[in-house]
C-alpha positions in Angstrom: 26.7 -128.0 -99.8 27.9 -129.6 -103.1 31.3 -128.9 -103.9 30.4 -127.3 -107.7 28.4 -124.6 -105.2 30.5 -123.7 -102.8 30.7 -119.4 -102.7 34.1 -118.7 -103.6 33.8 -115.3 -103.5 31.6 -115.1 -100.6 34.3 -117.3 -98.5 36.9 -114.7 -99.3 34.4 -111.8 -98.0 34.0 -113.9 -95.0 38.3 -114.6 -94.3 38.7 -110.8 -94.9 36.0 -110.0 -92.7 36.6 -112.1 -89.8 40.8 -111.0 -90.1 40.3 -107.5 -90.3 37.0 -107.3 -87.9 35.4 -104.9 -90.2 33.4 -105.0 -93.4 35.2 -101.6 -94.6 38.3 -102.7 -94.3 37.4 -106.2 -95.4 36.3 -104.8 -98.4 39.4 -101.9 -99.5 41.3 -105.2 -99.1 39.7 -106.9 -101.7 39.1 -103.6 -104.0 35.0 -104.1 -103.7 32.3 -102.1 -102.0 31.5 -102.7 -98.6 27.6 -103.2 -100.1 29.1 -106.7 -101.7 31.3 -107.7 -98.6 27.9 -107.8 -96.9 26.4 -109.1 -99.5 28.5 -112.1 -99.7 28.2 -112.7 -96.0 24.2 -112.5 -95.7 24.1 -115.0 -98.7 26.7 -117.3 -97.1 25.2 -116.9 -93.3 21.5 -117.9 -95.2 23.0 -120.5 -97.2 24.3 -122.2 -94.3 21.7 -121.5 -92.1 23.5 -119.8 -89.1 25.1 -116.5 -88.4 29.3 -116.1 -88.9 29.7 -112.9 -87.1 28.2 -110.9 -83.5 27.4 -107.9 -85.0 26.0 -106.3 -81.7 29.8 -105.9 -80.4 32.3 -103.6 -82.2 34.7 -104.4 -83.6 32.8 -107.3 -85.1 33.2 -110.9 -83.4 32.9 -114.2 -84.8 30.7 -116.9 -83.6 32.0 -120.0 -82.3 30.2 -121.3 -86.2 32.3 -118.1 -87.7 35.2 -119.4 -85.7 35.2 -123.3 -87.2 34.1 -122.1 -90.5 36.7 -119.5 -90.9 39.9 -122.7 -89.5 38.1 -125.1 -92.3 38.4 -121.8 -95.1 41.9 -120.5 -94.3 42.8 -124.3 -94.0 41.3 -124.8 -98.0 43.0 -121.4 -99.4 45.9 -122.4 -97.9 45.9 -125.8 -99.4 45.0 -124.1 -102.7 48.0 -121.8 -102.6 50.2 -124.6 -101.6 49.0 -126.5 -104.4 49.5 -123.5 -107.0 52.9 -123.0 -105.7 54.1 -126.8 -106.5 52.7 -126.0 -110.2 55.7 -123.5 -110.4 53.6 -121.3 -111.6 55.0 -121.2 -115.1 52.3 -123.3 -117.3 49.5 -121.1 -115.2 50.2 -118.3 -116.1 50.2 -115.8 -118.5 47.5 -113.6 -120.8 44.2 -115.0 -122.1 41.3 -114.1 -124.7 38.2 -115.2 -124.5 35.0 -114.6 -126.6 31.6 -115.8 -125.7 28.1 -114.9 -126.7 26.6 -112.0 -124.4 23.8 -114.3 -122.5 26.1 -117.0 -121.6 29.2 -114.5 -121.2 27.1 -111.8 -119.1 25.1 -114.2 -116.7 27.1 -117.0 -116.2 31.0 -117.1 -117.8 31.7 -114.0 -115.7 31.3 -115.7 -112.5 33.1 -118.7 -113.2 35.9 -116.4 -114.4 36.3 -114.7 -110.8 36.9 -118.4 -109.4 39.2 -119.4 -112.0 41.1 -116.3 -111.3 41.1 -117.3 -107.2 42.5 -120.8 -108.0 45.0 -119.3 -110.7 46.0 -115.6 -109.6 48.7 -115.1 -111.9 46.3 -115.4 -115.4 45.1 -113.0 -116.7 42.1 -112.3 -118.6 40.4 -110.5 -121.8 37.0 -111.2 -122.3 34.6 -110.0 -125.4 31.3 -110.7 -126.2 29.7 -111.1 -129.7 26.5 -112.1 -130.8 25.7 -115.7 -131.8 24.1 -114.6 -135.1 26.7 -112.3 -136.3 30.2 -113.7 -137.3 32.5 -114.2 -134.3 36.4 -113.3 -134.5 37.3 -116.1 -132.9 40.9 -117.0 -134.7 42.8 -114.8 -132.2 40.8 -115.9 -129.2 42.5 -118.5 -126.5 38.7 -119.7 -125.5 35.5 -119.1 -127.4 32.2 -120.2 -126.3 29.6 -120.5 -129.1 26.1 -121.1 -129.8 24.7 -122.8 -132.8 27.7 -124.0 -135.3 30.0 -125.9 -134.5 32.1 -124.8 -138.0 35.1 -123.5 -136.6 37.5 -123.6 -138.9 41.1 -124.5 -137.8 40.1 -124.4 -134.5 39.2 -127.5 -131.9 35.8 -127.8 -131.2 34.4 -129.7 -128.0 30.1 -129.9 -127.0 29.7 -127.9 -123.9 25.8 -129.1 -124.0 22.4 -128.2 -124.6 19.8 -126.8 -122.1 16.4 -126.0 -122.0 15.0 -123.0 -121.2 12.0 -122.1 -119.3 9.6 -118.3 -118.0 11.1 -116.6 -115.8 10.1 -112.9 -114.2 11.1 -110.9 -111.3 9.1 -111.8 -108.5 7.5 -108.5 -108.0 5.0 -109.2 -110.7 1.7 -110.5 -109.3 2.4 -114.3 -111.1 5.1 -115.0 -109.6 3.4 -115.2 -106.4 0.4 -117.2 -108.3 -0.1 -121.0 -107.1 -0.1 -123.0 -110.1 0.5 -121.0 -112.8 -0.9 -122.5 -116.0 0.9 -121.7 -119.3 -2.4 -119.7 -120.8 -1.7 -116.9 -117.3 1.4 -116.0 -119.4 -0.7 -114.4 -122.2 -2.0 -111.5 -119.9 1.7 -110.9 -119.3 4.2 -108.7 -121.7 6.4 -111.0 -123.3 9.9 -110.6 -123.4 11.8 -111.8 -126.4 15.1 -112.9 -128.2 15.6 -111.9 -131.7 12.2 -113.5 -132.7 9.0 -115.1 -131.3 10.3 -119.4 -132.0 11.2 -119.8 -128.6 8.3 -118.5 -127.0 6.3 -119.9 -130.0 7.9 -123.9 -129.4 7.3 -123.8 -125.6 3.6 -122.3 -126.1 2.8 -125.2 -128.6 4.7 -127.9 -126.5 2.4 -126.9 -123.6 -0.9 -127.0 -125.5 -1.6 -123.0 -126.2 -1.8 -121.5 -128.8 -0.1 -117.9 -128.9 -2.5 -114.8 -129.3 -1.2 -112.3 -132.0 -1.9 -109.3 -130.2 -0.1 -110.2 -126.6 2.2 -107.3 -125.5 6.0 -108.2 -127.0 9.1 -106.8 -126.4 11.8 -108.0 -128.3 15.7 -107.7 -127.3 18.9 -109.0 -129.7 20.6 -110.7 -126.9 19.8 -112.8 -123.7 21.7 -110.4 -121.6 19.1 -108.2 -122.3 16.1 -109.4 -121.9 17.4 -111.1 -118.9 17.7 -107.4 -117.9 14.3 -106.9 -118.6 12.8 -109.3 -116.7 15.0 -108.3 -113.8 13.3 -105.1 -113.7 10.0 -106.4 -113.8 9.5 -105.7 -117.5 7.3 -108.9 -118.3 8.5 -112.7 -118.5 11.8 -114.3 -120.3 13.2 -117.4 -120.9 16.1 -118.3 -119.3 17.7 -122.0 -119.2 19.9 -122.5 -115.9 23.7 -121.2 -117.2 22.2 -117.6 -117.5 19.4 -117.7 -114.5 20.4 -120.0 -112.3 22.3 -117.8 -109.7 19.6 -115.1 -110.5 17.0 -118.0 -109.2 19.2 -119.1 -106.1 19.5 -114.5 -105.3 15.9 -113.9 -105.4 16.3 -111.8 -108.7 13.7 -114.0 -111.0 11.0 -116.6 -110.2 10.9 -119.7 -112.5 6.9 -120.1 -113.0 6.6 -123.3 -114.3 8.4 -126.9 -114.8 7.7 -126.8 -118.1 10.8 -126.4 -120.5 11.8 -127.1 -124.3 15.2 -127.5 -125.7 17.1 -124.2 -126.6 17.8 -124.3 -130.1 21.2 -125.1 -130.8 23.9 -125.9 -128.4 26.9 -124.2 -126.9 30.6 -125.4 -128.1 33.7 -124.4 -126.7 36.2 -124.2 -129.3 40.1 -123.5 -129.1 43.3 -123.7 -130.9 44.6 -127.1 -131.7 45.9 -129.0 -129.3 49.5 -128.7 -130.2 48.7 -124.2 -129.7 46.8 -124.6 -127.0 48.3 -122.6 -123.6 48.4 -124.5 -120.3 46.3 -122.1 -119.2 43.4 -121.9 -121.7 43.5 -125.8 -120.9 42.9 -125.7 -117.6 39.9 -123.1 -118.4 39.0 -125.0 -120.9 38.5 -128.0 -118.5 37.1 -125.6 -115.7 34.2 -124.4 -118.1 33.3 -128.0 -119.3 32.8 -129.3 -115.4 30.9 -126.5 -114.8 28.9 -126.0 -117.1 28.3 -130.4 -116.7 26.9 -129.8 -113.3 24.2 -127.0 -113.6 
């Protein structure tokens, strides 16, 4: 398992499972439902291919894989904590803001937030959402990620890049289970989109079809939401692999074809200068940047 994958959250599930013997308990230690606790452990027990835990005997027991996994996970938290202790704590700590557009912020920023917040417990976090094509009030804000301009006045402005997207749909609609699916099967589909038809327009002409005015549309203001949409079975998105990709690697959507263009601006992360930035919003800053680098 590459290390930019490696289940955080799903590894401390796992240590508070396997100390406490049970996933109740595991999870009022951790303040989540007992529903994500074994969520977290079915996802890491298939991702790794064996099972962590006898759940025949009661209390729970671990396997003798359960056993080795949990030595190598204590011995990596502990290595974390020791680490995070030499810091001092002082330039890791503290209050941040950060504003991002909904798609990114809702299906992919939130995430990576929890596993800053592992690595850097004493930080802690505000984070808004405002829509790309409406002004953002970024001045105040520690972090902002935005899409499309990169005119941020008075404010540092680094490339966090430029995906492509590609269809996705839940995978209880009949295509998703289709062998190759040809770009023309789309048009019996509803069509979700963003704020306007380009998108769907650009990838229809890149692959050779031309768009039929009367296909069933539904159009959403944000990617969050049509992301939604999809999710529920609503008709097919686009997604580019920041806002689907753990929805791909959960079983939530189906990408139906290779086939991808360009989204059509790119995403910046921009801060204060240098000289006002925190220690903090540096290291997210940083954090974000890698990430985002290895989707």
């Amino acid at each position: 398992m590459k290390r930019s994958r490696l289940p955080l959250h799903a590894f401390r599930a796992f240590e508070a499972a396997a100390e406490y013997k049970s996933l109740t308990l595991a999870a009022e230690e951790l303040g989540v439902t007992h529903a994500a606790i074994s969520h977290h452990l079915r996802s890491l027990e298939d991702q790794l291919g064996v099972s962590l835990f006898d759940r025949s005997k009661r209390p729970m027991k671990l396997t003798d894989a359960g056993e080795r996994l949990l030595e190598a996970v204590k011995t990596g938290f502990d290595r974390i904590s020791g680490a995070i202790a030499e810091l001092k704590g002082q330039e890791f700590e503290g209050n941040l803001t950060i504003v991002s557009v909904p798609g990114l912020g809702a299906n992919w920023l939130t995430e990576l937030l929890g596993e800053f917040i592992l690595l850097f417990p004493r930080v802690k976090i505000r984070m808004m959402t405002m829509s790309w094509h409406l002004p953002m009030a970024t001045e105040d804000a520690d972090i902002a990620i935005v899409y499309g301009s990169a005119d941020q006045a008075g404010r540092r402005v680094t490339l966090l890049g430029q995906s492509e997207v590609f269809p996705v749909c839940s995978p209880r609609l009949p295509i998703a289970r289709q062998k190759n699916v040809r770009p023309k099967d789309l048009l019996d589909y509803t069509i979700i989109h963003e704020h306007s038809t380009d998108t769907w327009t650009r990838w229809f002409i890149t692959c050779g079809v031309v768009p039929s005015n009367d296909m069933r549309s539904i159009f959403f203001d944000g990617a969050d939401l049509t992301l939604q949409a999809a999710r529920a079975g609503a008709g097919i998105a686009m997604g580019d692999m920041p806002t689907v990709g753990a929805d791909l690697r959960e079983g939530r959507l189906v990408r139906l074809t290779n086939q991808a263009v360009p989204i059509s601006h790119p995403y910046y992360v921009t801060t204060p200068p240098i000289e006002r930035l925190k220690p903090a919003a540096k290291a997210l800053e940083a954090f974000i940047i890698e990430k985002f680098q290895k989707l």
